[in-house]
N, C-alpha and C positions, 0 to 999 in steps of 0.2 A: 268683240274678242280682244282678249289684253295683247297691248302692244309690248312686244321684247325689242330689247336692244342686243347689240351683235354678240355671236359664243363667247367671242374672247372677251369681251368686257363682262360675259357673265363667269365667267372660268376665273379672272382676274376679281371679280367680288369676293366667289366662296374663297379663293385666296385669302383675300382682306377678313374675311368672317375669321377664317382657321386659326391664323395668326394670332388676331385679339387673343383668341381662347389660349393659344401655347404659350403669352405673354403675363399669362396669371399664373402658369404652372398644370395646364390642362394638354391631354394629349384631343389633336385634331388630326379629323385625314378626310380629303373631300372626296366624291364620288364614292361611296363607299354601296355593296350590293349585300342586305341584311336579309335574312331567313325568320319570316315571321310562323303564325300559328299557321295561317290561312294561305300566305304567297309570298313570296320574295320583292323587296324594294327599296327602289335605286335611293341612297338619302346622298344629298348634296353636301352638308358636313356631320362627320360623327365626332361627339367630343367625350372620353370619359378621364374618369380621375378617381379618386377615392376619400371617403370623409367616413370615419368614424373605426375606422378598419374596413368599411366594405368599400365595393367598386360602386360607380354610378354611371350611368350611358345617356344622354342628350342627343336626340335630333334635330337638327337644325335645318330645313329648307329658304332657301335662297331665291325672291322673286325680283326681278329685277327687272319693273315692267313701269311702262310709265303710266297707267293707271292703279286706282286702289284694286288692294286683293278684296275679293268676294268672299260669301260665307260659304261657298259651294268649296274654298278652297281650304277653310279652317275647316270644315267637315271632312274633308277627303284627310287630313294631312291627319286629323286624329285618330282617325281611322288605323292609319299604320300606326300610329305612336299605341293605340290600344293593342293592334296587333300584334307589337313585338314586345311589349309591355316596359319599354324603355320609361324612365321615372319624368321626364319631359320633354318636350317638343317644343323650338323658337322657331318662329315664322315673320321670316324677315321679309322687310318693302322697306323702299327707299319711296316710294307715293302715297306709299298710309294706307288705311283700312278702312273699307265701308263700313255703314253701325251695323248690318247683320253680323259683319265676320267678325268682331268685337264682341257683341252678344254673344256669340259662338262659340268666345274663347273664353266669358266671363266663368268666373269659378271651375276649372281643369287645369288640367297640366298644360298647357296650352300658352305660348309667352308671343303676344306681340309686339314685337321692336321694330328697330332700322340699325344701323350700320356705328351711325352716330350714338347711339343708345347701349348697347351692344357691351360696350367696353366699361362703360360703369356697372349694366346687369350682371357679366360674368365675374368683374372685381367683388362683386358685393355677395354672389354667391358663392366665390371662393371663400371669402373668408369667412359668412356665414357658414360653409363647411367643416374650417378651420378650427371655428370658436366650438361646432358641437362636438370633434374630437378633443379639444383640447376640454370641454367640460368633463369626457370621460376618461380624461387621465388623470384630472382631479381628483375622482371619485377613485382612480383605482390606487393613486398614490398614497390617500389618505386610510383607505384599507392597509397597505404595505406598515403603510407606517404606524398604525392602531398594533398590525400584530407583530415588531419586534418589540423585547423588552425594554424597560425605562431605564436601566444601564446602558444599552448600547446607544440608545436615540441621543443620551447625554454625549456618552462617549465618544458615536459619531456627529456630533454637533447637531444634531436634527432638531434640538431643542437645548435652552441653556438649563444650567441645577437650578431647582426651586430659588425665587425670588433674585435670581442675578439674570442680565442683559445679556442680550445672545442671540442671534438667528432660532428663529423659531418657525418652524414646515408647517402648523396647523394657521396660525396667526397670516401666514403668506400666500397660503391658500385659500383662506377666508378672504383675503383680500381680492387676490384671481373670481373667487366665487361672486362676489362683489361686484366687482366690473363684469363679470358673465351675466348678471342679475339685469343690471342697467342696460345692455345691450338688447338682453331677451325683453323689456318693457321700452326698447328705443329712443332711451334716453341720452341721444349725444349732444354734445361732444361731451365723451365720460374722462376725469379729470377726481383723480381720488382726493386730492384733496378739498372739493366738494361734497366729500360723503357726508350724510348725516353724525352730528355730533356722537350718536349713540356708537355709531361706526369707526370715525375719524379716530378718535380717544382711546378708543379701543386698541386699535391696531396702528396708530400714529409712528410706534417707531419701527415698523416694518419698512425697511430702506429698500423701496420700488418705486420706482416712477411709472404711472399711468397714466397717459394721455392719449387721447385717442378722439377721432372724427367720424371715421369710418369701420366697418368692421375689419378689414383687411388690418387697416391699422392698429387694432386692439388686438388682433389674432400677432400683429408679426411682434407685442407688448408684450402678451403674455405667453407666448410659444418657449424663448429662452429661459423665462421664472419656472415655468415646469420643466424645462429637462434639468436646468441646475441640479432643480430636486428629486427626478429621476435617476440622475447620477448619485446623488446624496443619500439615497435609497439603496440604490444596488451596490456603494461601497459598505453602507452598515450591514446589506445582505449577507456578502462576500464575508466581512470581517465577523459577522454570528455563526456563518454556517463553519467557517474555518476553528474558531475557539470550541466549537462543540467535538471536534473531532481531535 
């Protein structure tokens, strides 16, 4: 039978668990009691957040035994994660994992960590989050900016007049797009000025700095480029809808 160690040093873990999570920008609450298809269960931390416009919910159980977790217990614990159809379940040990409960968890929603591990997987899935809204504001800005007219886009600087130097929104997003490219094929540390010549030459005098290690990192690079031009957007909006009237 697995050996536990005392309440409070397990009450004091999912502590340590919650935290990690609230220190990337995720809401945590531990002991939380969920309402699945089939029965109601107790999850030791709940973490959700939102990526793309929607919400996302994480189950997290908390073992904190000094032997490894079995696969009797990655089979129970998917169980509820199927149940309540939360988008995944971390199933933490601090003694590691026998190879069936690995098996168990290979290819599912199913994440086995420790404590120690923990705080790079939530960083990296924050900003993995990050990077897929911030691809769809790309997309959606560039629509914005396709349908106002080629006087206003000048007017409001979104782009400079034919053959003169200027801030240009399609050229800056290209480039955004660019480092989302390299990210999605995991190619770090992305560093624009490493883009292929075909690239580089192209958009060379787009004055952004890209550097980046991790995705957190590229997400917190190009988060401010797009609202710049979010805002650069909704003031040529403003400024169209008003001269029409």
């Amino acid at each position: 039978m697995e050996e536990r160690l005392s309440r409070a040093a397990w009450y004091d873990y999912q502590e340590q668990v919650a935290n990690l999570f609230r220190e990337t920008g995720l809401e945590a609450d531990t002991n939380v009691r969920v309402q699945g298809v089939r029965s109601t269960h107790d999850v030791d931390v709940l973490v959700k957040g939102r990526a793309g416009g929607l919400t996302f919910t994480w189950f997290v159980e908390c073992k904190l035994w000094r032997e490894r977790v079995s696969k009797l217990h990655v089979l129970a614990f998917r169980q509820i994660v199927t149940d309540t159809g939360v988008e995944r379940g971390i199933l933490l040990s601090e003694s590691g994992f026998q190879s069936g409960a690995i098996d168990a968890a290979t290819k599912t929603n199913i994440q086995l960590s420790s404590i120690a591990e923990l705080g790079e997987l939530a960083t990296e899935e924050v900003g993995n989050a990050r990077l897929r809204e911030i691809h769809l504001r790309v997309d959606e800005c560039l629509k914005r900016y396709w349908d106002l007219e080629k006087e206003v886009r000048i007017a409001f600087r979104l782009r400079p007049p034919l053959a003169s130097p200027g801030f240009s929104t399609v050229q800056t997003l290209e480039v955004v797009r660019y480092a989302l490219g390299q990210h999605a094929g995991g190619k770090y540390p992305i560093v624009f000025d490493d883009a292929p010549p075909t690239v580089y030459l192209q958009y060379r005098y787009v004055d952004i700095d890209i550097k980046a290690s991790t995705s957190i990192e590229l997400a917190n690079k190009l988060d401010p480029i797009v609202t710049e031009i979010e805002e650069r957007l909704r003031r040529a909006e403003l400024g169209s809808s008003s001269d029409n009237h």
